[in-house]
C-alpha positions as CSV (number, residue, x, y, z in Angstrom):
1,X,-83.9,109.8,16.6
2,X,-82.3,112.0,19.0
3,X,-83.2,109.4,21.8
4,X,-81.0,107.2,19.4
5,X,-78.2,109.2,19.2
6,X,-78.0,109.8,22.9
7,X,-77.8,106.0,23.6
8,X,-75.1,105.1,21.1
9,X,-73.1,107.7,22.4
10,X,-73.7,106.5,25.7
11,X,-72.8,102.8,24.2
12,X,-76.4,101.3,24.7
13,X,-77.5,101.7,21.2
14,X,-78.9,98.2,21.2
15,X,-80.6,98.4,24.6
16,X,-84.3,98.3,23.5
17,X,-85.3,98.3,27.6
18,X,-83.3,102.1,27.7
19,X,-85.4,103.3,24.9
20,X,-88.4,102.1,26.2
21,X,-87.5,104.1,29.1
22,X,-86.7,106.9,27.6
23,X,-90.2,107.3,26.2
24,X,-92.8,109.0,28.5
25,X,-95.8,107.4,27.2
26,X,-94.1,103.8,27.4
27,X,-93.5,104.4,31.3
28,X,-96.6,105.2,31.4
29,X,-98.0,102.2,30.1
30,X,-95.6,99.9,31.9
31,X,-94.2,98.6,29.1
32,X,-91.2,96.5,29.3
33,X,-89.0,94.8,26.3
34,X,-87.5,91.1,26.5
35,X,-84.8,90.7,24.0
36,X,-83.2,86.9,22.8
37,X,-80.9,87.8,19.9
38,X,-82.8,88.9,17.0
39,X,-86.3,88.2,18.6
40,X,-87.9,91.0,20.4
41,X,-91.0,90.8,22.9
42,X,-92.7,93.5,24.5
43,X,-94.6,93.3,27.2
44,X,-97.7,95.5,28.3
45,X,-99.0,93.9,31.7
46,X,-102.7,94.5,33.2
47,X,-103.2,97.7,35.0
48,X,-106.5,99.2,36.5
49,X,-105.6,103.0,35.3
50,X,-105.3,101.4,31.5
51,X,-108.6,99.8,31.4
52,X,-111.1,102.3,29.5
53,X,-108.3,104.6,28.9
54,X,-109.4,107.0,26.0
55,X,-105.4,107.7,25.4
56,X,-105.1,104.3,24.6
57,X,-106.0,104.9,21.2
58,X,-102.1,106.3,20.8
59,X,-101.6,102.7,20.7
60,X,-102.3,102.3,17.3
61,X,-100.0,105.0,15.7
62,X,-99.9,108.5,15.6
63,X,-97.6,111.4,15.0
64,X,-97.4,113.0,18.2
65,X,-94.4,110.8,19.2
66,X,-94.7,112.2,22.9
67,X,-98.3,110.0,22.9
68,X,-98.4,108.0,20.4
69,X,-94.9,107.7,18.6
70,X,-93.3,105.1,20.9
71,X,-93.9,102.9,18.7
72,X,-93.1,104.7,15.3
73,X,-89.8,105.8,17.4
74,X,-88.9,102.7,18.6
75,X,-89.1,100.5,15.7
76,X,-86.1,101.9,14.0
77,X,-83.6,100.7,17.4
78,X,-82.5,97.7,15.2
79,X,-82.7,97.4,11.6
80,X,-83.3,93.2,11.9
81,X,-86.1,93.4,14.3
82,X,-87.8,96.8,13.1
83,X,-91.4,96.9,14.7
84,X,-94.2,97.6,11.4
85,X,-97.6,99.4,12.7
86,X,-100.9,99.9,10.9
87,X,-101.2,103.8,11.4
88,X,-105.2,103.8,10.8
89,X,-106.8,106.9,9.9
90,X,-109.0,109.6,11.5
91,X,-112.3,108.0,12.0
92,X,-110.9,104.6,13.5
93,X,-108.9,106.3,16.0
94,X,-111.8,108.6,17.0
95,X,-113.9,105.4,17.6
96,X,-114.3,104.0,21.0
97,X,-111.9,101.6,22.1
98,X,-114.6,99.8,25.2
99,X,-117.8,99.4,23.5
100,X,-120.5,97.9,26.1
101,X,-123.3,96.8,24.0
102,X,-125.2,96.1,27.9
103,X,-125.4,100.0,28.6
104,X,-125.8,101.5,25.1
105,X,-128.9,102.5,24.8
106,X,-128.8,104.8,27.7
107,X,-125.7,106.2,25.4
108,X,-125.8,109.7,23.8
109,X,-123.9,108.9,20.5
110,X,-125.9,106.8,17.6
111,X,-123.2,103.9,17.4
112,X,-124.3,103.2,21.0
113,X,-127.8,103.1,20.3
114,X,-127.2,101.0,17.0
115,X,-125.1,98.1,18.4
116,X,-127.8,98.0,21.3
117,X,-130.8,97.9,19.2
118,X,-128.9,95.3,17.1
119,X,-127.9,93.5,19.6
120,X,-131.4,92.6,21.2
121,X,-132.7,92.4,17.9
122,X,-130.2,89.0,17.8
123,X,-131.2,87.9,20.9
124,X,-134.9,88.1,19.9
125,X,-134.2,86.4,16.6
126,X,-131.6,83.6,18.7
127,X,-133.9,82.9,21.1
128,X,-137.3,83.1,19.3
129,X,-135.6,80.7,16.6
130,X,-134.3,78.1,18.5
131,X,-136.6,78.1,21.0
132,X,-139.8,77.5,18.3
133,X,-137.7,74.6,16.9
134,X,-136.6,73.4,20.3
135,X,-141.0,73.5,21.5
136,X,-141.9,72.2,17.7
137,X,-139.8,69.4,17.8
138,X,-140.5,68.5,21.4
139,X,-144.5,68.4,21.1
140,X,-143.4,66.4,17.6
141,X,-141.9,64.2,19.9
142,X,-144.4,63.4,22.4
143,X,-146.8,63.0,20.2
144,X,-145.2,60.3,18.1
145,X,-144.3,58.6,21.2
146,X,-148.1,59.2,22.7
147,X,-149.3,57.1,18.8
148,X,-146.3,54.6,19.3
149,X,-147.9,53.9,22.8
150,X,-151.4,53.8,21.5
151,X,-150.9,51.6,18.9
152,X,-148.4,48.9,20.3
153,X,-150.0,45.9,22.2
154,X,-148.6,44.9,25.5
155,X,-150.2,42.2,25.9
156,X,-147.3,40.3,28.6
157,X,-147.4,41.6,32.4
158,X,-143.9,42.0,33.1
159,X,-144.2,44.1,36.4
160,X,-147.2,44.0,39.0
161,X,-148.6,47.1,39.9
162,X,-146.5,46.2,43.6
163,X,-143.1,46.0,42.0
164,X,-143.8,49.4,39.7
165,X,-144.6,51.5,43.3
166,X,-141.3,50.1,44.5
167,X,-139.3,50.5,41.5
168,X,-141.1,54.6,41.1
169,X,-140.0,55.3,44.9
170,X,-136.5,54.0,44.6
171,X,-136.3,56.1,41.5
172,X,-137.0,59.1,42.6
173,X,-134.9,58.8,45.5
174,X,-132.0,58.0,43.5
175,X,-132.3,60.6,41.8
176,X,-132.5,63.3,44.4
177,X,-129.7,61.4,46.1
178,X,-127.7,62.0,43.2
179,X,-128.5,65.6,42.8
180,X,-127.9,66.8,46.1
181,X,-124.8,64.4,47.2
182,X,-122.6,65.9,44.3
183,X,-124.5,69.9,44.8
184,X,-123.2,68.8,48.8
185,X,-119.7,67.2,47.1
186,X,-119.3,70.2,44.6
187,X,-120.9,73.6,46.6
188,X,-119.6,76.1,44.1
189,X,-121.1,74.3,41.3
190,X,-124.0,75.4,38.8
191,X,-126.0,72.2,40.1
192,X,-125.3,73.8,44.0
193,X,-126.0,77.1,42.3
194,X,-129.7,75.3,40.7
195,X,-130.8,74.6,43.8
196,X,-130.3,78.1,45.5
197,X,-126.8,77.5,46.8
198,X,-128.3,76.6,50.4
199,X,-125.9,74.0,52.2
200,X,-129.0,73.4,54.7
201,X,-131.5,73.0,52.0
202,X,-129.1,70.0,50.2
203,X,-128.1,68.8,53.5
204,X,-131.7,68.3,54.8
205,X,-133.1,67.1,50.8
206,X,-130.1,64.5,50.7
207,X,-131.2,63.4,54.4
208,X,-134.8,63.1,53.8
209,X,-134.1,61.0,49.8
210,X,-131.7,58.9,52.2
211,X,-134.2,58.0,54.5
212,X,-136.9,56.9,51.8
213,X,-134.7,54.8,50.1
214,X,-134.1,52.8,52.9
215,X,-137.9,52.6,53.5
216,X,-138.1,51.1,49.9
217,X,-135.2,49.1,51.0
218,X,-137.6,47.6,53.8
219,X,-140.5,47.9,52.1
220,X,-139.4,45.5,49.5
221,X,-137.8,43.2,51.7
222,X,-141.3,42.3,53.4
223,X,-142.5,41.9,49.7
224,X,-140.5,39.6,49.2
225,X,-140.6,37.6,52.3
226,X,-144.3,38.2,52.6
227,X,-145.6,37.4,49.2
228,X,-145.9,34.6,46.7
229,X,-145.4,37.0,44.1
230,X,-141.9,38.6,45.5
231,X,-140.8,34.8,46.7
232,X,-141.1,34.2,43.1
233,X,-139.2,37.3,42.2
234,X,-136.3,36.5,44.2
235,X,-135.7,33.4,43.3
236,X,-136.0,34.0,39.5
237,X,-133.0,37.0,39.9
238,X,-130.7,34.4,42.0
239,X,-127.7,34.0,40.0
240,X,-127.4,30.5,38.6
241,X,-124.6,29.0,36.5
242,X,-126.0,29.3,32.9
243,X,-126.0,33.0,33.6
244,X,-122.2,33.0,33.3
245,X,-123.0,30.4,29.9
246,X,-125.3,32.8,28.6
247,X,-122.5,36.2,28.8
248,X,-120.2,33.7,26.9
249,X,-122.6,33.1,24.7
250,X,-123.7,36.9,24.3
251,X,-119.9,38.0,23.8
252,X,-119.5,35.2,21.2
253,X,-122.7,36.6,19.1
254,X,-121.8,40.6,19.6
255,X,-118.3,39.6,18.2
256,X,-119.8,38.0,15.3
257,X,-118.4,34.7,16.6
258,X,-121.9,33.0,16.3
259,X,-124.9,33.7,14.9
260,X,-127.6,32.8,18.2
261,X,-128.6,34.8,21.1
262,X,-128.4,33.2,24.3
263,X,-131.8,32.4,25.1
264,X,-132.8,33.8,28.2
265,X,-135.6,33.5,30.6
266,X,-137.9,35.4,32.9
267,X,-134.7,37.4,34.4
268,X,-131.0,37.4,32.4
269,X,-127.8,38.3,33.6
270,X,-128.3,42.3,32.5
271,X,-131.3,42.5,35.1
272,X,-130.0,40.5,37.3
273,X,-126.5,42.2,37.3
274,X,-128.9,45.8,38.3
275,X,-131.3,44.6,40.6
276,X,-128.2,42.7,42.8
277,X,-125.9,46.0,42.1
278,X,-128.8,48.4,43.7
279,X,-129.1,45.8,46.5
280,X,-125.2,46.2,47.5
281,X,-125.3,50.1,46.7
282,X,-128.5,50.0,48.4
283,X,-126.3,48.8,51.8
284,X,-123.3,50.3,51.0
285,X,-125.0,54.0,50.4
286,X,-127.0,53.3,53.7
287,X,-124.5,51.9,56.1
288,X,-121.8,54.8,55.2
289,X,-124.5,57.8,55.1
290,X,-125.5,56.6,58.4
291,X,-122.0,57.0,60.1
292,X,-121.5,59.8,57.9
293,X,-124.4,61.6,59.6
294,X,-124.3,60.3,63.0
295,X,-120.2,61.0,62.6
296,X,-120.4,61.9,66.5
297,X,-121.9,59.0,68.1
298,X,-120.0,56.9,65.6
299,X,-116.1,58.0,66.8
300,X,-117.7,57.2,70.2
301,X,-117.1,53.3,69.5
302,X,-114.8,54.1,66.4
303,X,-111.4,55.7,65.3
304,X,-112.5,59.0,63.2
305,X,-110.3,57.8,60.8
306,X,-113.7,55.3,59.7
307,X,-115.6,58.7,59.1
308,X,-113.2,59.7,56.5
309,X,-112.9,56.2,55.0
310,X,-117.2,56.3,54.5
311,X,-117.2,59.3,53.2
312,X,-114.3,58.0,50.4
313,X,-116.6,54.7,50.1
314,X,-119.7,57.0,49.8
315,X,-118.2,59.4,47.3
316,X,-117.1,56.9,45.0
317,X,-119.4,54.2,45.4
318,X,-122.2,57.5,44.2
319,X,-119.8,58.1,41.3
320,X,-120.4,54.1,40.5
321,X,-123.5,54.0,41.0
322,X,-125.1,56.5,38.6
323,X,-122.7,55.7,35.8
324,X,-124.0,51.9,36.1
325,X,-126.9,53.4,35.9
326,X,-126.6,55.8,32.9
327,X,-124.4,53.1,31.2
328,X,-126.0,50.2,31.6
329,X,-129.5,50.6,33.1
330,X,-130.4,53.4,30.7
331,X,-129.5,51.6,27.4
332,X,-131.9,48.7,28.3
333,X,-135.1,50.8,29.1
334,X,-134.4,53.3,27.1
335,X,-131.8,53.5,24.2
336,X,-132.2,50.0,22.9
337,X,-134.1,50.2,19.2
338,X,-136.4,47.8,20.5
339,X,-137.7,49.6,23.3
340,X,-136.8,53.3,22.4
341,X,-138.0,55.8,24.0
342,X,-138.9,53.7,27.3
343,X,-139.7,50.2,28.0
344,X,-143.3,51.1,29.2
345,X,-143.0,47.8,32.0
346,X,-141.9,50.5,34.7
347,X,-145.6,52.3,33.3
348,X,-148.0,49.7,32.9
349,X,-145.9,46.6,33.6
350,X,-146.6,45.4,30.1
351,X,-144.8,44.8,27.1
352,X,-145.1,43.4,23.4
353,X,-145.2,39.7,22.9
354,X,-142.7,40.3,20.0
355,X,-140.1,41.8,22.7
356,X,-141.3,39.2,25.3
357,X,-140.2,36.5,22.4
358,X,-137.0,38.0,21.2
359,X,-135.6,39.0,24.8
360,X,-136.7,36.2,26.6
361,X,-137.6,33.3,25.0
362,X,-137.8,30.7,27.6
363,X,-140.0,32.8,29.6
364,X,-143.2,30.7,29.5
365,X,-146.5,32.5,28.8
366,X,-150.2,31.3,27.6
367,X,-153.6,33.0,27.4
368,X,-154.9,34.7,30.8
369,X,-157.7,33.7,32.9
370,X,-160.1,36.6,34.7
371,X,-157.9,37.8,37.7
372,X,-158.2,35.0,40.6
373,X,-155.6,35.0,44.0
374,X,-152.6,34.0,41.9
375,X,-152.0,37.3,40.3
376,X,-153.3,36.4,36.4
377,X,-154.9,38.8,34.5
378,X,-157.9,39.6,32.2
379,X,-156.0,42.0,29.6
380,X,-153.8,39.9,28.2
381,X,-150.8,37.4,28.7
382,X,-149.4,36.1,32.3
383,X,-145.7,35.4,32.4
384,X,-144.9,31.9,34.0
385,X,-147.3,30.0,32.5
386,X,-146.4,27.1,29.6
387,X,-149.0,27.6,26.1
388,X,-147.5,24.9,24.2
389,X,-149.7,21.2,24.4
390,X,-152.0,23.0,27.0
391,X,-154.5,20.9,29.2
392,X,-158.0,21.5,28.7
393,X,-161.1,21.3,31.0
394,X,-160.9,19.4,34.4
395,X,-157.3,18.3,33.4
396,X,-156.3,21.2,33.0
397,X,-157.5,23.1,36.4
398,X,-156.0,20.0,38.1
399,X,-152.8,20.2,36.1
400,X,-152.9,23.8,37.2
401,X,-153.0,23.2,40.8
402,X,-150.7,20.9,41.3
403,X,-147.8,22.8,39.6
404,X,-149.2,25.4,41.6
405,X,-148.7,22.8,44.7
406,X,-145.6,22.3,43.8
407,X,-144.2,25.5,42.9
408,X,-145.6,26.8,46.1
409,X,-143.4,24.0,48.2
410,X,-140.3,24.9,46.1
411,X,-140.6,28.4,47.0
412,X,-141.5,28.2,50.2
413,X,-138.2,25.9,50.5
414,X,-136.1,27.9,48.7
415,X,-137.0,31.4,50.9
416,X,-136.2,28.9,53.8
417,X,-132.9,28.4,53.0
418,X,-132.1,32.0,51.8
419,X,-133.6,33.8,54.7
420,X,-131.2,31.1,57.0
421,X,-128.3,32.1,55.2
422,X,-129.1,35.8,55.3
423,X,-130.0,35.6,59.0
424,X,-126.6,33.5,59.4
425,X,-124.6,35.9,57.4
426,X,-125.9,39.5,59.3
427,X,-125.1,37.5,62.6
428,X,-121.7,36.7,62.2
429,X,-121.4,40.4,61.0
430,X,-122.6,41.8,64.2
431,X,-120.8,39.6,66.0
432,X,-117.7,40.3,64.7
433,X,-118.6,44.0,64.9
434,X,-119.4,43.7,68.8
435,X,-116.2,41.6,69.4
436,X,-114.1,44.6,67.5
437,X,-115.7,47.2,69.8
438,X,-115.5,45.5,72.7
439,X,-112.0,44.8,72.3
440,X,-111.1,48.6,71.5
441,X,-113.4,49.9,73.9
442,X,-112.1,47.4,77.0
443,X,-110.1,48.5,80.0
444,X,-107.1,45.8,79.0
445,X,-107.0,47.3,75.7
446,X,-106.5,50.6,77.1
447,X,-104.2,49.9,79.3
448,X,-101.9,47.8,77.4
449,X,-102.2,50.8,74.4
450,X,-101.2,53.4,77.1
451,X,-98.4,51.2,78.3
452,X,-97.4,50.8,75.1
């Protein structure tokens, strides 16, 4: 109060900053007052020398105004804004203010050792709990889906065993791509942190997955010029115009606008929409981590402003790719009812004949023969084949061959003309690459640029 008295005589009886001042232990704590009007805020900033300050305690009230009256004492400065404090009483303020429940047990006092005992007695309990229901509902899991697997019959071939290789190895390396390209993207990240925050490690793992998928690139790009099977392949996932009917049609029936399904047949526009994305990722990914690697011999014939623009293309083209495939890939071998929890094709290469029907209806398929050079098989149904108003004996081994004839001239046609427009297409590319280098590489060019 005689702080008071001193500052209305001085004229400053409504300064709450000069009282604040005027108190020793305030100064000490730094404490500084913001006042608009009637509304008062005071401020106690971070210091080092307050942290695990046993005088902090004063905080809460007390009677020794030179410690812990400031606030007692200054809450009477202005009858409007008066400050209220919860003066606690002996055994709160003798209590410790920094309790670390990490180091108690090497404490003297029995609190400490109580909250540290208690403490791992929770983190037994949390993590002995949830981890037994986490491991019991896990081996629940598998099991069901081990007697789901046992049970079904698969009796359609929907994948050779060639196709599942290829489809396994580009898998994997999509998925290492992914993890390393964003721990390379993000390095202070918990994914760069997983893998033992080594930049050389994810440099050299990202190289290395790069590299394979490529190979599976090639790989299935012989298959499919090579083989009857991948001829067949490729020409059942060109795009063709009832594709664009059937995702009318589709949009129609998920609105409720009509009650049919498009019927689709061995490939419909949701595969075909994946397999032709990973084929233009596959390029795009490729072409851009090359230059991105090689970035020194590339500014030899390019500006290094191209560098930059791959590694934009192959940042965001990676952000495209796995959320096509987490979006859209995942749902159909994975989260759809009807396959749920994997469409064991990419396993096996079989599936039900009830998915087979519902799925893809005008997919053809009869009884299989013992396993002969066309690719049938012995355990159960080939895909391709017609069942309704079969053939039987001699008429139908020669009814066999010749659509096997004749199929086999189609195909052979049909690669023909889409390996010629392929071959056409990567030509004019080159060409037009070699004509830009040339020209920005060339002595004219250089000189009319210096002129310039």
């Amino acid at each position: 109060m005689k702080i008071l008295a001193e500052l209305r005589e001085q004229g400053r009886g409504q300064d709450m900053q000069a009282l604040v001042e005027h108190l020793p232990y305030a100064r000490f704590l730094g404490i500084s007052v913001d006042r608009k009007g009637n509304e008062i805020t005071t401020i106690l900033p971070f210091s080092d020398h307050l942290v695990g300050n046993v005088r902090l305690r004063a905080l809460h009230g007390g009677d020794d105004v030179r410690q812990g009256g400031f606030l007692a004492g200054g809450g009477h400065a202005h009858d409007k804004a008066a400050i209220q404090i919860h003066r606690p009483g002996e055994k709160f303020a003798a209590g410790k203010i920094h309790v670390d429940l990490t180091t108690g047990q090497a404490g003297t006092e029995l609190s400490d050792q109580i909250n540290w005992w208690v403490r791992r007695i929770y983190l037994v309990l949390i993590f002995g709990t949830i981890g037994g229901m986490f491991i019991h509902n896990l081996l629940l899991f598998l099991r069901k889906v081990a007697a789901r697997y046992r049970v079904a019959v698969r009796p359609v071939m929907r994948m050779s065993r060639a196709q599942r290789w290829q489809h396994f190895a580009l898998a994997a390396s999509f998925i290492i791509l992914a993890i390393t390209g964003f721990a390379l993207k993000f390095p202070d990240s918990w994914l760069a942190r997983v893998m033992g925050s080594s930049e050389p490690f994810r440099r050299w793992t990202h190289r290395i997955a790069g590299i394979v998928l490529l190979l599976v690139g090639l790989w299935h790009l012989i298959y499919l010029l090579s083989s009857k099977e991948g001829r067949r392949l490729v020409l059942d996932l060109f795009p063709v115009k009832k594709d664009l009917a059937d995702v009318g049609c589709q949009i129609r029936y998920l609105l409720g606008w009509s009650p049919e399904k498009p019927k689709i047949g061995r490939f419909g526009y949701a595969e075909k929409m994946v397999y032709w994305a990973v084929v233009w990722g596959t390029i795009i990914m490729g072409a851009s981590g090359l230059m991105i690697w090689f970035k020194m011999d590339v500014t030899r014939f390019l500006p290094r402003w191209a560098v930059d623009v791959c590694t934009t293309i192959h940042y965001y083209e990676a952000i495209l790719a796995c959320l096509a495939i987490v979006v859209w890939h995942f749902y159909h071998v994975i989260f759809d009812p009807d396959v749920y929890p994997l469409n064991w094709a990419c396993w096996n290469g079989k599936v039900t004949k009830h998915w087979q029907e519902e799925e893809h209806p005008l997919e053809q398929a009869t009884l299989a023969v013992p396993t002969n050079h066309r690719g049938d098989t012995a355990h159960g149904l080939r895909v391709g084949a017609c069942h309704d108003d079969a053939p039987t004996g001699r008429h139908q081994a020669s009814s066999n061959q010749h659509q096997a004839t004749s199929r086999d001239s189609c195909d052979k046609a049909n690669v023909c003309w889409y390996t010629c427009i392929a071959i056409r297409s990567t030509w004019r590319f080159s060409a037009s690459v070699s004509l830009l280098a040339f020209f920005r590489l060339s002595p004219l060019t250089r000189r009319t640029q210096a002129g310039s």
